[in-house]
C-alpha positions as CSV (number, residue, x, y, z in Angstrom):
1,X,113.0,78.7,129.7
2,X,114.4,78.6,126.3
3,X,117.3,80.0,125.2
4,X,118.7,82.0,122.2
5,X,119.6,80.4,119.1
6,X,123.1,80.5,119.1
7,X,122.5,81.2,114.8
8,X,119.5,83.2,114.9
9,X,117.7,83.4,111.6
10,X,116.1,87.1,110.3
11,X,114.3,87.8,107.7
12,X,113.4,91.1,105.8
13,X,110.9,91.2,103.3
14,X,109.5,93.6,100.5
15,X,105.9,91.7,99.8
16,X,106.3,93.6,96.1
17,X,109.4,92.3,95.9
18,X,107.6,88.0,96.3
19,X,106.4,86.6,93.4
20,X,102.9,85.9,92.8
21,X,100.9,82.8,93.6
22,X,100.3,80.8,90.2
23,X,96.3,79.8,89.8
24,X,95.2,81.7,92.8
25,X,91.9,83.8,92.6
26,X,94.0,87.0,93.7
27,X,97.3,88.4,93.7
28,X,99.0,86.3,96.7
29,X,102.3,86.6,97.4
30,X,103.8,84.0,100.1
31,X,105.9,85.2,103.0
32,X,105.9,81.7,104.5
33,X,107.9,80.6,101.3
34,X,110.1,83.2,100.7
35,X,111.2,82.8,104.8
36,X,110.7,79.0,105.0
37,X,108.3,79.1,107.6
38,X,107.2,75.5,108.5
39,X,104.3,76.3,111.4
40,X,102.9,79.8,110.1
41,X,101.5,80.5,106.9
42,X,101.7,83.8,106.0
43,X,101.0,85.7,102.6
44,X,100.2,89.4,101.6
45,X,97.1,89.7,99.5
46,X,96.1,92.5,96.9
47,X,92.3,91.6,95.8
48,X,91.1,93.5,92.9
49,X,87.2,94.3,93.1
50,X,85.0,91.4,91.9
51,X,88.1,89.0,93.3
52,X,88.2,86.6,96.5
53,X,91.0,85.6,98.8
54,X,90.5,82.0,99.3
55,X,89.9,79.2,96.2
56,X,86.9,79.0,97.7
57,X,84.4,79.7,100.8
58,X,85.8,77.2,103.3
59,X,86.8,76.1,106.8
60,X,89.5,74.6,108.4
61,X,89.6,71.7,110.7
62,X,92.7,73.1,112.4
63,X,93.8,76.8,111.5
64,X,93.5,79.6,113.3
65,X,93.6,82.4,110.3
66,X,93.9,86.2,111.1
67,X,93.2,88.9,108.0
68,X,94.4,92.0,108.8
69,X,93.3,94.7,106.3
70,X,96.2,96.8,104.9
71,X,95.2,99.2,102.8
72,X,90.4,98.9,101.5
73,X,87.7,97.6,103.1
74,X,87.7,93.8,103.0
75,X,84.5,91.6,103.1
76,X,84.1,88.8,104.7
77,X,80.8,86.2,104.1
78,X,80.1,83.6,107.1
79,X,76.6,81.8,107.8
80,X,76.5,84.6,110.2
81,X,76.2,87.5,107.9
82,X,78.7,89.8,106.0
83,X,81.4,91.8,107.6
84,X,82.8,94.6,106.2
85,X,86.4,95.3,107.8
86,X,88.5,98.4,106.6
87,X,92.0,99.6,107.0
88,X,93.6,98.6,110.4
89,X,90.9,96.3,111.4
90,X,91.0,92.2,111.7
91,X,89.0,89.3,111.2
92,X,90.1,86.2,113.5
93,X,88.5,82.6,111.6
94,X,88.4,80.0,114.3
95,X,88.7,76.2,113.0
96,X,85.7,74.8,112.0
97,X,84.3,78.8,111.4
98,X,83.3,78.9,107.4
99,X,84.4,82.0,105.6
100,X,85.1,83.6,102.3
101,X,87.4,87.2,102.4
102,X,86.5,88.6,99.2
103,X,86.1,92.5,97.4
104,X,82.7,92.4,95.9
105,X,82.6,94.0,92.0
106,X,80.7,97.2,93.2
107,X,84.0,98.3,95.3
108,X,86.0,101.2,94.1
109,X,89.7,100.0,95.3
110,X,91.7,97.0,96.0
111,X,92.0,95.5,98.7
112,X,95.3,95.0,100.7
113,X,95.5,92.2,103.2
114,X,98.3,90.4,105.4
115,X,96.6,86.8,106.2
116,X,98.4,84.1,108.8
117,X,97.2,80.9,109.5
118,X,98.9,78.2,111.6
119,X,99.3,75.0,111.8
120,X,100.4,75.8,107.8
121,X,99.5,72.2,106.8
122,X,95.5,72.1,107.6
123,X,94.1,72.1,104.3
124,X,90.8,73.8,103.5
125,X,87.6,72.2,102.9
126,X,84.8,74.0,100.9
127,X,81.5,74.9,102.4
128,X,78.6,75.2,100.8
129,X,76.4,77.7,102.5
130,X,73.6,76.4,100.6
131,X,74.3,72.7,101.5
């Protein structure tokens, strides 16, 4: 069983407070950095309508990725369909499960949304849902 660390690391974080993501399709703001997470990747997301989360629709050959909407109704496009998720609700990603969390121009509101992913490293690869 493990025990305590004997210098226990905490971290309390205002996600306004992070700055923003250079080059990213949406205001992200990474909680993984600001904590030096090594396993987890973590990030709060505010998507403006007509804005996506991801760079891109994509999988992952690893990464287990959990959205949990905050604040909007989030969309989410798979080869399954689209899923519309609103505040308090969550969409799980499996690895190898395409998807593209995004907040289509017609919406009204932002979007709020925590996302975690782990392993952190597993890097996304674009699908084409046309391919």
């Amino acid at each position: 069983m493990p025990t305590p660390d004997s210098n226990p690391t905490y971290h309390c974080i205002d996600p306004d407070a992070l700055s923003p993501t250079p080059d990213y399709p949406c205001d992200r703001r990474s909680v993984s950095d600001e904590a030096g997470l090594g396993v987890l990747a973590a990030a709060v997301y505010t998507i403006e309508p007509g804005e996506q989360l991801p760079r891109t629709y994509h999988y992952h050959d690893q990464r287990e990725e959990l959205f949990s909407v905050r604040e909007g109704t989030l969309t989410v496009e798979t080869p399954d369909g689209e899923h519309e998720l609103s505040a308090g609700e969550l969409f799980v990603a499996h690895p190898g499960s395409p998807h593209r969390p995004y907040n289509p121009e017609s919406a009204e509101e932002s979007v709020e949304v925590l996302g975690v992913g782990a392993p952190a490293s597993d890097i996304a690869h674009p699908y084409d849902p046309e391919a």
